[in-house]
C-alpha positions as CSV (number, residue, x, y, z in Angstrom):
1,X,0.0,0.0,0.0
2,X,1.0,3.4,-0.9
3,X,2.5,6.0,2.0
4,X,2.1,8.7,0.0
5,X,2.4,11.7,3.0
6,X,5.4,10.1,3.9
7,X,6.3,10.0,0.7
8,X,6.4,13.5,-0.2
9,X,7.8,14.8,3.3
10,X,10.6,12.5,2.8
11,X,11.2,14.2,-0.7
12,X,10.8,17.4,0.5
13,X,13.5,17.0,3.1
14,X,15.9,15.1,0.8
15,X,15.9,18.2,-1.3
16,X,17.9,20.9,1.0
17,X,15.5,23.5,0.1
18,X,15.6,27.1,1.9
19,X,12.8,26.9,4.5
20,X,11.2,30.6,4.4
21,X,8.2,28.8,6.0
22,X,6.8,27.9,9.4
23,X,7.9,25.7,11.5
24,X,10.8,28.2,12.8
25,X,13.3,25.5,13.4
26,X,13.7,25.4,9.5
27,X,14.1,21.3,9.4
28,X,16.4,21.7,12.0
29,X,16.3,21.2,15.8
30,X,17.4,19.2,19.3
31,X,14.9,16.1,18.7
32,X,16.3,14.7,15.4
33,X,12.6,15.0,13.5
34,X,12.6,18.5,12.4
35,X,14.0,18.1,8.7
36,X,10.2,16.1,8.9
37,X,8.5,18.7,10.2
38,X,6.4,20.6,8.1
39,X,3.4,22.6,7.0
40,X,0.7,22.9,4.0
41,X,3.6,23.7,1.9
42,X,3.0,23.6,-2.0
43,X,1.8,20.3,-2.6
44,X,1.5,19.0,1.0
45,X,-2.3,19.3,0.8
46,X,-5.0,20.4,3.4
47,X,-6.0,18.0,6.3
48,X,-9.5,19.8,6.1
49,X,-10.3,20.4,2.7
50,X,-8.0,17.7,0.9
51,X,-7.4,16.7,-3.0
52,X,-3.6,15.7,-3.2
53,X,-2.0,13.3,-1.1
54,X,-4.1,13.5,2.4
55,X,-7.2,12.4,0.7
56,X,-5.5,9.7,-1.4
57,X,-3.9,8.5,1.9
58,X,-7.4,8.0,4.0
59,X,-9.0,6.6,1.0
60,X,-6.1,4.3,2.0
61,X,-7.2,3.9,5.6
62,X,-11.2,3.6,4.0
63,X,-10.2,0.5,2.1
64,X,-8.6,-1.1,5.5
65,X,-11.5,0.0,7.6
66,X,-14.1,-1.1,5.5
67,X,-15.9,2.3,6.2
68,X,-17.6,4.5,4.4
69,X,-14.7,7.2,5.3
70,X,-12.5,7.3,7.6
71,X,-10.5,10.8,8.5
72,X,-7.8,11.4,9.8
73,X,-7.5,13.3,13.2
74,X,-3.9,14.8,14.9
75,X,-5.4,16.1,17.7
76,X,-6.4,12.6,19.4
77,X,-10.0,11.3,19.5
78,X,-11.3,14.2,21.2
79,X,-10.6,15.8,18.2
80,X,-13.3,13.3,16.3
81,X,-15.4,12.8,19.6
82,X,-16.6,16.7,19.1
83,X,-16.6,16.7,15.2
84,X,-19.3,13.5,16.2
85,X,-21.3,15.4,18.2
86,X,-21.1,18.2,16.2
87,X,-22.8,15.9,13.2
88,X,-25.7,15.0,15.5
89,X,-26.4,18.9,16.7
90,X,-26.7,19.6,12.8
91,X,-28.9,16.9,12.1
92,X,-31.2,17.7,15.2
93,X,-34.1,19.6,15.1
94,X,-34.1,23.5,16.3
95,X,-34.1,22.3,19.9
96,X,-31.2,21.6,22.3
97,X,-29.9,18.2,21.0
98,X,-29.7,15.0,23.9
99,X,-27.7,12.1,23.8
100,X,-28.4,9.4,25.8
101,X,-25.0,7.9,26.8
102,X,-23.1,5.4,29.2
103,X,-21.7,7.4,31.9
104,X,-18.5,6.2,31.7
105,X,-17.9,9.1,29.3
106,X,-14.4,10.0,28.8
107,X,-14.1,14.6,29.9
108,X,-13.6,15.3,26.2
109,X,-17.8,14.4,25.7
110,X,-18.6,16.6,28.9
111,X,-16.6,19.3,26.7
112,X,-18.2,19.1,23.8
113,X,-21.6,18.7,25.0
114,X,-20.4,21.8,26.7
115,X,-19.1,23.5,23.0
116,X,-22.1,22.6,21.4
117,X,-25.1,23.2,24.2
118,X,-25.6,19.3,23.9
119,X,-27.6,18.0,26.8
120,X,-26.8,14.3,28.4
121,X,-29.4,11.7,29.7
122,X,-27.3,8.8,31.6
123,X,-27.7,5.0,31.2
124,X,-25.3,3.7,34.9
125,X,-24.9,0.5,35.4
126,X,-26.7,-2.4,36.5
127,X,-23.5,-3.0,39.4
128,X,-21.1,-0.2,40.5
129,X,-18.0,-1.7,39.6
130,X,-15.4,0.7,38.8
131,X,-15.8,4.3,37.5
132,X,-14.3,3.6,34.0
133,X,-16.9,0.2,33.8
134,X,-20.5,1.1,32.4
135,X,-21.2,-2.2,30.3
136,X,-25.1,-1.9,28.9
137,X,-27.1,-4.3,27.9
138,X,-29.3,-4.0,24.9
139,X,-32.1,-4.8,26.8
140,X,-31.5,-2.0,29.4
141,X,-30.9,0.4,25.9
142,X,-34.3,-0.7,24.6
143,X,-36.2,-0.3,27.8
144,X,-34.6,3.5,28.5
145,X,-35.7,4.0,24.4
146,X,-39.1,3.1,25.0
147,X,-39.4,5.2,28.2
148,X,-38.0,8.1,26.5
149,X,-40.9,10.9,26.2
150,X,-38.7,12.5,23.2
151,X,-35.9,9.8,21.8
152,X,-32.2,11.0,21.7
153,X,-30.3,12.6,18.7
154,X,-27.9,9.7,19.1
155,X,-26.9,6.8,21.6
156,X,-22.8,7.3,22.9
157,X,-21.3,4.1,24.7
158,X,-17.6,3.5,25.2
159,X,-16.0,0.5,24.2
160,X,-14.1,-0.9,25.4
161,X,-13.7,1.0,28.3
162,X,-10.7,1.5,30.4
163,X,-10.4,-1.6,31.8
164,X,-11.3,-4.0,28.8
165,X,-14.4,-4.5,29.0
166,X,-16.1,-4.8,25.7
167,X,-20.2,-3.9,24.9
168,X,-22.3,-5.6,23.0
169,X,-22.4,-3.3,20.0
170,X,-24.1,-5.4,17.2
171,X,-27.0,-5.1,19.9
172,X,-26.9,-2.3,20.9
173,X,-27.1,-1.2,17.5
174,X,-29.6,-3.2,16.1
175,X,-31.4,-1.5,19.3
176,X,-30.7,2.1,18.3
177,X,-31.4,1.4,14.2
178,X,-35.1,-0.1,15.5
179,X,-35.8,3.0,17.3
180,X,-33.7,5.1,14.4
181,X,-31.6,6.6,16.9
182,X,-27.8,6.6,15.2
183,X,-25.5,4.8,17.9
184,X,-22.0,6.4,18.3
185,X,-18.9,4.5,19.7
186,X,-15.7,6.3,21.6
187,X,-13.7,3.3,20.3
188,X,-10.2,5.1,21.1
189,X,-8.8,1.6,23.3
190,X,-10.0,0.0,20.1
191,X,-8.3,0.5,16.6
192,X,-7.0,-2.7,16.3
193,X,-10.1,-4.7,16.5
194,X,-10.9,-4.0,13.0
195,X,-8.1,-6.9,12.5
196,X,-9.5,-9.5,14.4
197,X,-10.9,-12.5,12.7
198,X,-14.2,-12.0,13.0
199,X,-13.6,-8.5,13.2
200,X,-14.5,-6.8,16.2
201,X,-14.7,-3.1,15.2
202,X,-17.8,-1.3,16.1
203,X,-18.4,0.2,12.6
204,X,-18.1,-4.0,11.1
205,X,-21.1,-4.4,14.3
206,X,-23.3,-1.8,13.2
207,X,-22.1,1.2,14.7
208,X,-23.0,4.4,12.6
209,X,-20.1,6.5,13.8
210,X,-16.7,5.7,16.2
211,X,-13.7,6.8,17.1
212,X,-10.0,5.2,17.3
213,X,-7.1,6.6,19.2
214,X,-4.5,5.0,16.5
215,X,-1.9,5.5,18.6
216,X,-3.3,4.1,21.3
217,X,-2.9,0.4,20.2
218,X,-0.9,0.5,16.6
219,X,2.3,1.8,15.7
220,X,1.3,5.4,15.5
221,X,2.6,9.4,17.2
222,X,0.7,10.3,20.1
223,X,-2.3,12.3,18.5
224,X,-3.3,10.1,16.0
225,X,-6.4,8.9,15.6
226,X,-9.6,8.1,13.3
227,X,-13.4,8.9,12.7
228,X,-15.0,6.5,11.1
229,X,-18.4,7.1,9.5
230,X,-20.0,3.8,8.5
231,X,-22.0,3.3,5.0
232,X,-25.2,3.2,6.6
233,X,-24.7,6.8,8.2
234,X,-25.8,9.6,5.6
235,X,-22.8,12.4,6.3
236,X,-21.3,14.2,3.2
237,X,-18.2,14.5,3.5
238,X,-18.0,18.3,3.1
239,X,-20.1,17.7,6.4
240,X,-17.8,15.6,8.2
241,X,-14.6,18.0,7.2
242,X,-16.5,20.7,8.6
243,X,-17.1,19.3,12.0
244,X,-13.5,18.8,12.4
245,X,-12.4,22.3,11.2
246,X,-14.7,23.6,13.5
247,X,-12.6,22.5,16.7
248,X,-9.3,21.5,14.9
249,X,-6.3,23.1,14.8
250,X,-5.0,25.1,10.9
251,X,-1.6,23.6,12.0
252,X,-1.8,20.0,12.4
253,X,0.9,18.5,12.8
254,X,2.5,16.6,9.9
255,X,4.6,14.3,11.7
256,X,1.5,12.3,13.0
257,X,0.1,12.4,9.6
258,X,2.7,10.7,8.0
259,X,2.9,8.4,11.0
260,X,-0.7,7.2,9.8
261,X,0.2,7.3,6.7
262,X,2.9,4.7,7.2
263,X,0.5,2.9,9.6
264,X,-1.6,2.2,6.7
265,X,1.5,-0.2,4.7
266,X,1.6,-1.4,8.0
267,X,-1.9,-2.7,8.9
268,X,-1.9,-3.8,4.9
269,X,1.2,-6.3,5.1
270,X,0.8,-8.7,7.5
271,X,-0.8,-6.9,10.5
272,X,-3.5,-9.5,11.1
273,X,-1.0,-12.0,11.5
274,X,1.1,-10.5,13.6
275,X,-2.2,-9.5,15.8
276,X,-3.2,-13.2,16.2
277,X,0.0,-14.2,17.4
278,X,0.5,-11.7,19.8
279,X,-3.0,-12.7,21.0
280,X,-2.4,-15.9,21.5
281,X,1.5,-14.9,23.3
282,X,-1.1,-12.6,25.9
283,X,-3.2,-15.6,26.2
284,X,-0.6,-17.7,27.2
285,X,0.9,-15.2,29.3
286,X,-1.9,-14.9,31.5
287,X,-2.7,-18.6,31.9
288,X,1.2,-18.6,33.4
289,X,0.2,-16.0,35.6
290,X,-3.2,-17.4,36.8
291,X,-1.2,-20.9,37.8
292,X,0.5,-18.3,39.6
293,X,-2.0,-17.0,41.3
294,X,-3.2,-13.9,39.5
295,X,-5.8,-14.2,37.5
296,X,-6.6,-11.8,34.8
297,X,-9.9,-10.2,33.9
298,X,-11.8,-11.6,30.7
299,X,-11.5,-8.7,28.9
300,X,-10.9,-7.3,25.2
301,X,-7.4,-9.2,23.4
302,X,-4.7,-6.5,24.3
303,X,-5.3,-6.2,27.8
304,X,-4.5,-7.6,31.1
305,X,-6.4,-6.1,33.9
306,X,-5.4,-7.2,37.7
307,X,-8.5,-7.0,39.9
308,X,-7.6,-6.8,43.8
309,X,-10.6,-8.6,44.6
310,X,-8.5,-12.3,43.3
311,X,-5.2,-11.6,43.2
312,X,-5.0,-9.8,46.9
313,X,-3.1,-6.6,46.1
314,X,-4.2,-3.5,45.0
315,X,-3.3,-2.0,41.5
316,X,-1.3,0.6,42.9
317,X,0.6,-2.0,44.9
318,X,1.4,-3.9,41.5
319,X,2.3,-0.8,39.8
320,X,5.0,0.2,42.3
321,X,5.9,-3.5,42.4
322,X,6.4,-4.1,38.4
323,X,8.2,-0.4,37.9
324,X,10.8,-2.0,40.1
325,X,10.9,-4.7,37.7
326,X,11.6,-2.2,35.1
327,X,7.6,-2.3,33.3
328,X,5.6,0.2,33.6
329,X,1.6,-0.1,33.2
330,X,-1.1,1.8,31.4
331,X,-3.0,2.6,34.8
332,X,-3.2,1.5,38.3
333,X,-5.7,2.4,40.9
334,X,-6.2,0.7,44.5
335,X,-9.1,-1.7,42.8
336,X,-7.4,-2.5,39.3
337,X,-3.7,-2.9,37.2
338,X,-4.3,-2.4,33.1
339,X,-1.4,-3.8,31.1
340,X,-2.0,-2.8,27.4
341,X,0.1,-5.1,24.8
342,X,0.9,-4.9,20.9
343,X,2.7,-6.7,18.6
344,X,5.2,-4.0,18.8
345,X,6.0,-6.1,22.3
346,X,8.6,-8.2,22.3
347,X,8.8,-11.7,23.9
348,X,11.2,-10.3,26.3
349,X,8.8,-7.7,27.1
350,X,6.2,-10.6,28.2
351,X,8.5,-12.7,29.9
352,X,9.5,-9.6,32.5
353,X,6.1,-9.4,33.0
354,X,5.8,-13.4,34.0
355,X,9.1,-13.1,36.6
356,X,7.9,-9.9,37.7
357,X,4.7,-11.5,39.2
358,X,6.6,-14.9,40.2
359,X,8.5,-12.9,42.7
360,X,5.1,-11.5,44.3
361,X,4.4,-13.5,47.8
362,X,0.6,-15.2,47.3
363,X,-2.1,-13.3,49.6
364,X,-5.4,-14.4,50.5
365,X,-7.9,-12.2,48.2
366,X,-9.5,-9.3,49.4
367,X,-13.1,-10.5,48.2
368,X,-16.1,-9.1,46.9
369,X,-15.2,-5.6,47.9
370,X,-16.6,-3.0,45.2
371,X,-16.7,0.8,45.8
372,X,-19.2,3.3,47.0
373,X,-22.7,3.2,45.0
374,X,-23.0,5.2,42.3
375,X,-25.3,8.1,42.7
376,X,-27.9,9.1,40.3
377,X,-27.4,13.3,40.6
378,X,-29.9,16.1,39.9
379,X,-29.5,18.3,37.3
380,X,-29.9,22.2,38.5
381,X,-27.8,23.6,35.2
382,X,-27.1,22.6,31.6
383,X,-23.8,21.0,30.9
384,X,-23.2,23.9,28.6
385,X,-24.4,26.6,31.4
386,X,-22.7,25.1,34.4
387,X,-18.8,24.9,31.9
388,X,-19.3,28.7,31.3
389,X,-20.4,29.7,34.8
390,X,-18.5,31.9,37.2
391,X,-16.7,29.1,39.5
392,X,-14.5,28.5,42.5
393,X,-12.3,25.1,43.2
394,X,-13.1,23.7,46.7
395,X,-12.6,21.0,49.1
396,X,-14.3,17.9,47.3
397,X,-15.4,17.4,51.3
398,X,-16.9,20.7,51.7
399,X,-19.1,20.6,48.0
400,X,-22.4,18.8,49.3
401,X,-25.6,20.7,47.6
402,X,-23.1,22.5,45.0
403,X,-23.4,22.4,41.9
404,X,-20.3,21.2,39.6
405,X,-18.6,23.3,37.1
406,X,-16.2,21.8,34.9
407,X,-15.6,18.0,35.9
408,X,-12.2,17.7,38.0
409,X,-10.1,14.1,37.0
410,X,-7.1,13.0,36.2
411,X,-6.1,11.4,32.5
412,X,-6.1,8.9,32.7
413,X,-8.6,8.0,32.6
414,X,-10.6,10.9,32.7
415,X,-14.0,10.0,33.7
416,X,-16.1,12.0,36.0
417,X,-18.0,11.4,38.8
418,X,-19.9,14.2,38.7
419,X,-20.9,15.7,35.4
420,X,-21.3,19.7,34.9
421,X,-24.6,20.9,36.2
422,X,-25.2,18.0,38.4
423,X,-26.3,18.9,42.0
424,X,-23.0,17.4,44.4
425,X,-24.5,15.0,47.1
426,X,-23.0,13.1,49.7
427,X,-23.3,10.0,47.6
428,X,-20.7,11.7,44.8
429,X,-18.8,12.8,47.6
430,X,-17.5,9.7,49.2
431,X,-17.4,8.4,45.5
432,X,-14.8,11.1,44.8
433,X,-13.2,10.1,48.2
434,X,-12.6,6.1,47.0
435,X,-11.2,7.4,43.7
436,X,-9.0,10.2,45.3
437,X,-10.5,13.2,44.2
438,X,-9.7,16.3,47.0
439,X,-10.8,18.8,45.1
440,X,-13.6,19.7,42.5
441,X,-14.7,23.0,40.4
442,X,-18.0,24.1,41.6
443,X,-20.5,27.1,40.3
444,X,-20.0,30.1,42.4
445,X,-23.0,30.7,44.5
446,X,-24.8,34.0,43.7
């Protein structure tokens, strides 16, 4: 498969032309990339309104996807998470648009709901089980449809989420499409599935719209990522290009663009492959560790997620433990350790991980211990109203009855406890105290 970005930035560099053009370091500079560095030079194209070598290089990542189109993003999948929402608001009637979502929303939906004047109804879970988990069932989605006095603009679930866990999205879909309610999927944990045999992409299960955080799980810069609109959605692509300008930055950055570029010879030649067997290398690896002792969570292919419930220790106590063995994790908390794999490991990589945990002393497991319920809030302002308000940052202890601002967390992984607008209670409160929050953004009282 072509690389064509990559193609011409490479040119471009090889020639030794006189930069009197932005970036300032001229091709030159500390980090060794610079000479790769460019902007929408002469023949470089236009991420937002491409006909040269952009466009002929997503048509590249289309054919791969199996999508209708799939864009490039350099600004991450918040970037495409707001150009998403931004395609619902347009399609929605002259009234405030709602989306009904999983509240396991990652901050970046908060913010554009809060961009756009979107409002948010909540589907929670039937079993608190971890702020980042929010699996629905399609049963639950059809219920809260038919309750629904007016339905949703759209239906937005995560998957997977933060700690693996992977949603039934060919039913949830086929709930959404009966109702004709579009379903949209923050897929950014997820790129990679579309090479799965079956595949397990949401677009390939009936999803009308996701998002991928390439970089997240294939070879590619920090930044990159996808949105994928499927063929059953109706979006020109004028449409689509124009939701993305509208938060996106007139710079973006080439470097990540020709990373996906080249990520798209890379998926082409063998990636599938290469997936499978480092599948089956994860499998393996945690079968070692459950005779062990720890026992991974069933969750999606290129995780392992440590629950201190069964293997005795908390996640922050494996984190500090495996740094010393010279690994670091994707995220540790004091109920759960995520590992995230790729092929890009190396067997090396996976065997530190195995002597690592065979040095760990057995403990009895903690149990059925799961945190705080989670409370169902009352909204007082818009998400949209509360964002923009005058606020004040207080004591998360000393917030009961106020009203939140902008959500206060960490990335990762960025989800909220309390959304902007909600009414604080004592519930949220000794939620935010499990997960560490001490303080939180509230509306300044009037």
């Amino acid at each position: 498969m072509k690389t064509p970005i990559a193609d011409f930035v490479s040119e471009y560099a090889s020639k030794q032309i006189s930069r009197l053009h932005v970036p300032g370091h001229k091709g030159k500079g500390l980090l060794g990339c610079e000479r790769l560095d460019i902007t929408e030079i002469c023949g470089a194209d236009v991420l937002y309104s491409p006909e040269g070598i952009i466009s002929e290089s997503e048509s590249n990542a289309t054919a791969l996807f199996g999508t209708r189109h799939t864009y490039y993003s350099a600004e991450g999948s918040s970037l495409a998470i707001k150009a998403m929402l931004a395609l619902i608001k347009k399609k929605a009637p002259a009234r405030r648009a709602r989306v009904l979502a999983a509240r396991n929303v990652h901050k970046a939906f908060v913010y554009a709901c809060a961009l756009l004047d979107i409002d948010a109804d909540w589907l929670f879970p039937a079993t608190s089980s971890h702020l980042c988990a929010c699996k629905i069932a399609p049963e639950q989605l059809d219920e809260a449809l038919k309750a629904a006095k007016i339905l949703p603009d759209a239906v937005y679930i995560t998957s997977p989420d933060y700690l693996g866990s992977v949603s039934d999205i060919s039913g949830l879909s086929s709930v959404c499409h009966k109702h004709g309610v579009p379903l949209l999927v923050d897929n950014a944990h997820g790129a990679y599935l579309a090479f799965t045999e079956p595949s397990m992409h949401p677009i390939a299960l009936g999803a009308d719209m996701c998002c991928d955080s390439a970089h997240k799980t294939l070879p590619v810069l920090t930044g990159g990522a996808y949105l994928h609109i499927s063929n059953a959605y109706e979006a020109s692509e004028d449409e689509v290009r124009s939701a993305l300008a509208l938060f996106a930055s007139t710079s973006p950055s080439y470097l990540i663009l020709q990373s996906l570029d080249l990520c798209n010879a890379y998926l082409s030649d063998g990636y599938a492959q290469r997936l499978s067997e480092c599948i089956k290398k994860l499998s393996a690896l945690s079968e070692r560790l459950a005779s062990l002792g720890f026992e991974s969570e069933q969750t999606e292919p290129l995780k392992l997620v440590f629950s201190a419930e069964t293997c005795g220790y908390s996640g922050d106590e494996l984190a500090e433990h495996l740094r010393k063995c010279k690994i670091e994790p994707e995220f540790a908390d004091r109920d759960c350790l995520v590992l995230m794999a790729t092929p890009e490991n190396t067997d090396e990589d996976l065997e530190r991980v195995y002597k690592a945990f065979a040095i760990l002393k057995k403990r009895s497991v903690r149990g059925n211990s799961l945190p705080p319920s989670f409370p169902r809030p009352t909204r007082a302002l818009s998400i949209r109203e509360a964002v923009f308000a005058s606020s004040e940052t207080v004591e998360a202890e000393k917030a009961e009855g106020r009203i939140c601002a902008s959500p206060t967390v960490s990335c990762p992984p960025a989800v909220p406890v309390v959304m902007s607008g909600e009414v604080i209670s004592r519930e949220a409160i000794e939620l935010m105290r499990y997960y560490g929050t001490q303080r939180v953004e509230v509306v300044k009282n009037t």
